[in-house]
N, C-alpha and C positions, 0 to 999 in steps of 0.2 A: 133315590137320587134323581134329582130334573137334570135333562139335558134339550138341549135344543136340538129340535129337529135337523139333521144335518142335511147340506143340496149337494148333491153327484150330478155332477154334470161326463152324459155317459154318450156314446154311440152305441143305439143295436149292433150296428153290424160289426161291433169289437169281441172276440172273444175275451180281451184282458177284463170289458167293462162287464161282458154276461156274470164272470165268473165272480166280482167285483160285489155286482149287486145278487149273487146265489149266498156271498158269503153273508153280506149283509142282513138279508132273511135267516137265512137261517139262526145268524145271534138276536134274534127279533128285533134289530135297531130300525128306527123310525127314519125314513130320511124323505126328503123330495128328491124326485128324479128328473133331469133335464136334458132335452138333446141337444147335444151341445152343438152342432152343425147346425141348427135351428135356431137357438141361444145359447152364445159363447157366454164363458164369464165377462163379465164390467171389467174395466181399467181398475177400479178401486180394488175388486175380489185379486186383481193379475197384481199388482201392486205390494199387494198386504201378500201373499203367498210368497213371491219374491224374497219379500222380508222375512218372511219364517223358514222359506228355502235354502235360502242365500245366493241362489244364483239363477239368474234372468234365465240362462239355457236350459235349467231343470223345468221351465213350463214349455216347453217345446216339444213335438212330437219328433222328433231325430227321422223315423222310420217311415214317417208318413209322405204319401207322393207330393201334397200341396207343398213339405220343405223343403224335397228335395228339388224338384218342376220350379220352384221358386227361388233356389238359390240362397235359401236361407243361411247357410254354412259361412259363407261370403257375406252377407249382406249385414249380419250380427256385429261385424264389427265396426261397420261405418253406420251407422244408426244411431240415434241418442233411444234413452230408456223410453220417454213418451213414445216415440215413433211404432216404437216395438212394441207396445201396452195399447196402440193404437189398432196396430197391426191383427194382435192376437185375441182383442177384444172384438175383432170383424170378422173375424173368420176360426172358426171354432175347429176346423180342421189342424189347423198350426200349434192346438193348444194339446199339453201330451192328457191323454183321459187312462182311466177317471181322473176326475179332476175334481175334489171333496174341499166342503167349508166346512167347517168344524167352527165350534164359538173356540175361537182364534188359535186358529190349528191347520192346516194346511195338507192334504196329502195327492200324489199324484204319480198314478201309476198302480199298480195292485200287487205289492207283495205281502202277502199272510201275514207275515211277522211283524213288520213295521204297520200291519195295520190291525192286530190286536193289540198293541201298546197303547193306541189312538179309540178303537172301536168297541 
């Protein structure tokens, strides 16, 4: 079975992302690895996740200090979609990680089960 190489966009210093990409290895899946404070996802990748998420606030890190320090809770609702796709495409902190591209597949965040259905 061909699959495309999938991109994790992770932070070292996340345990959800360590344990993310231990699972990864060990199902021997192929993936590229990205920091994502380094390199957020694109507008396009936050865009198309959205659409397979269904909802703008599931790419959001809730727990992180850049959302809270930022007011994000507030700010979500007077913002149009670009501004926020703008936003979170600059600052890779605000994005919730991992944050996986699958050929047209979406996942974010690391729970075992909903990521052997996908992985």
């Amino acid at each position: 079975m061909s699959r495309s190489k999938l991109k994790v966009y992770e932070y070292s210093g996340c345990s959800t992302c360590r344990n993310a990409l231990k699972y990864l290895n060990k199902k021997k899946v192929e993936f590229e690895q990205i920091p994502i404070r380094e390199t957020p996802p694109s507008t396009s990748e936050l865009k198309k996740a959205k659409q397979y998420l269904g909802d703008i606030k599931k790419l959001f890190n809730t727990s992180g200090k850049d959302y809270r320090e930022g007011n994000w809770k507030e700010k979500l609702g007077k913002l149009s979609e670009d501004q926020i796709y703008k936003e979170l495409s600059s600052n890779g902190n605000l994005v919730k990680r991992p944050f996986v591209v699958g050929d047209g597949w979406f996942l974010v965040g690391f729970k075992e089960e909903e990521w052997g259905e996908r992985v």
